[in-house]
C-alpha positions in Angstrom: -94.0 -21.2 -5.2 -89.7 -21.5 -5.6 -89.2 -23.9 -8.4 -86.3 -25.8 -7.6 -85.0 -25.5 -11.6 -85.3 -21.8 -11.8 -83.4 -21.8 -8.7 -80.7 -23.6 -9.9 -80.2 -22.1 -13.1 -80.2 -18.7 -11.6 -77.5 -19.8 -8.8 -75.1 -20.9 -12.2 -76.0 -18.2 -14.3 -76.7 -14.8 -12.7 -75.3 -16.2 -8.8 -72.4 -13.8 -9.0 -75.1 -11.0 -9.1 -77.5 -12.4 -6.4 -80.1 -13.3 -8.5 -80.5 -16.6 -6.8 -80.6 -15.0 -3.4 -83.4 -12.6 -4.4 -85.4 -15.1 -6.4 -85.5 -17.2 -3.1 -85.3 -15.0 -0.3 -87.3 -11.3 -2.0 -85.1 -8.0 -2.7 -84.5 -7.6 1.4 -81.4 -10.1 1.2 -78.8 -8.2 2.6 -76.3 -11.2 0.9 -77.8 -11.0 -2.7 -76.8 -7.3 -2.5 -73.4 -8.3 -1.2 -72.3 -11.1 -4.0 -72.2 -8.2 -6.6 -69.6 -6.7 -4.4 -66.4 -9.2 -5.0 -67.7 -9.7 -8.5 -67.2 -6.2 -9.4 -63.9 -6.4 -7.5 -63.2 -9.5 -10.0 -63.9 -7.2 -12.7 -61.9 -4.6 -11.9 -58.6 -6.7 -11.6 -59.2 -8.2 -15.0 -59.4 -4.7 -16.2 -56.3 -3.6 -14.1 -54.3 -6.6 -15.8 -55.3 -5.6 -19.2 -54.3 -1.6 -18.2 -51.2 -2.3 -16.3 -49.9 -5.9 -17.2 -49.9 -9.1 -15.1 -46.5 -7.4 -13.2 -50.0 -5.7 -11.5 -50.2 -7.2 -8.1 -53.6 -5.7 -6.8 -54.8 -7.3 -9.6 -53.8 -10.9 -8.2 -55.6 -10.5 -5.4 -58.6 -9.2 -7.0 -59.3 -11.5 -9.5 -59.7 -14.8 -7.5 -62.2 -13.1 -6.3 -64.4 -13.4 -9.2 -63.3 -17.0 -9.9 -64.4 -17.8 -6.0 -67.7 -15.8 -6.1 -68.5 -17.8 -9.6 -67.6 -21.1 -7.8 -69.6 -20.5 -4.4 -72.8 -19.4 -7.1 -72.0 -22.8 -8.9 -71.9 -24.8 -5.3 -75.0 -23.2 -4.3 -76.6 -24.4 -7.7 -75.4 -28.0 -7.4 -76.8 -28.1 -3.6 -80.2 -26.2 -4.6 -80.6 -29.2 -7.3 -79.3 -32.1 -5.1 -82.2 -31.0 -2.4 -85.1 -33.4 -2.0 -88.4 -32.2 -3.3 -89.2 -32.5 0.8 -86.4 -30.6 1.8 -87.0 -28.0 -1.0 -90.9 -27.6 -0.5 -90.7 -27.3 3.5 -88.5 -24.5 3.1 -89.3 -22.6 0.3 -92.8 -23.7 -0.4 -93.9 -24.3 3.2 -97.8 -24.0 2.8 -97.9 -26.8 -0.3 -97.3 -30.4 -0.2 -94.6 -32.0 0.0 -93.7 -33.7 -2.9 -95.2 -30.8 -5.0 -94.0 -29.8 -8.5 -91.8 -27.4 -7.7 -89.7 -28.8 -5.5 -89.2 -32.2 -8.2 -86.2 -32.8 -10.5 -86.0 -32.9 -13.6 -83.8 -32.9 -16.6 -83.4 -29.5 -17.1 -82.5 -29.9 -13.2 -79.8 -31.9 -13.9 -78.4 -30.4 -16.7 -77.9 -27.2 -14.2 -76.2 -29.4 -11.9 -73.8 -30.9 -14.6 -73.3 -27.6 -16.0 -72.8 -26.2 -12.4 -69.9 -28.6 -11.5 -68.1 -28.8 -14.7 -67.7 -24.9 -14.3 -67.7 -24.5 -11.0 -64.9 -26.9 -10.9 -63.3 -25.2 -13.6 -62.9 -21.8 -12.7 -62.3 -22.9 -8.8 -58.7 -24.8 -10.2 -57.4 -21.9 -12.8 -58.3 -19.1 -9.4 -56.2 -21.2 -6.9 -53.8 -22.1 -9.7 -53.7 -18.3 -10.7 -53.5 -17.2 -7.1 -50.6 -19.7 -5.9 -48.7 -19.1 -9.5 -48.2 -15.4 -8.4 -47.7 -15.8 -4.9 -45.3 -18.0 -5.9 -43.3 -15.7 -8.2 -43.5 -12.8 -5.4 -42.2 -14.9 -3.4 -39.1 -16.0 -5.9 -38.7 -12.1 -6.5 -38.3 -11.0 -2.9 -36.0 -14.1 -2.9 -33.7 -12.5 -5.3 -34.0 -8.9 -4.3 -32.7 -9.8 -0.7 -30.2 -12.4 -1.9 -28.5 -9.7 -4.0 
């Protein structure tokens, strides 16, 4: 039986590792071993802008990556707890009833929602705000370099 809950919680918390994805769908998921992929990629521009400076450009491209792999996992958490016991039990529970147990809300359901969106939300704004600050200044710089 898929509790709804854990599902959630592991969508917020351990969704940019596929955790979620093998919790629901077993360890043959080919996309739970792919979200690890553009998180490590995350990774590895945070650590190129601490080596090389924020003058780094593959690093601008590599860290929205993490911010938009963190907010997808946080979407996929807030529609896993939004799902109506009957939804959720017909399609991850499909020889129980359907308004079994673990297909029902709950609080701690709802904290993962609320938790979910705040940072979900959160890191999806400072990504695209990160992302169009430094296209932004490319821009500006080829700008200057052509005008002189």
């Amino acid at each position: 039986m898929k509790n709804k809950t854990a599902a959630a919680w592991l969508a917020f918390v351990g969704g940019p590792l596929g955790l979620h994805r093998f919790y629901l769908h077993g360890l043959g998921d080919t996309l739970g071993w792919l979200l690890p992929v553009p998180t490590a990629l995350g990774l590895y521009g945070i650590q190129r802008v601490q080596q090389w400076g924020q003058d780094d450009q593959l690093s601008w491209l590599l860290i929205p990556l993490l911010g938009f792999t963190i907010a997808a996992c946080a979407l996929a958490a807030i529609l896993y707890g939004l799902s109506s016991p009957e939804k959720w039990n017909a399609r991850y529970n499909p020889h129980s009833a359907d308004s079994a147990a673990p297909g029902q809300t709950n609080w701690c359901t709802i904290a993962a929602i609320a938790l979910a969106l705040m940072v979900g939300a959160a890191v999806l704004m400072a990504s695209l705000a990160y992302s169009f600050q430094h296209y932004f200044e490319y821009q500006i710089e080829e700008a200057r370099k052509i005008s002189q």
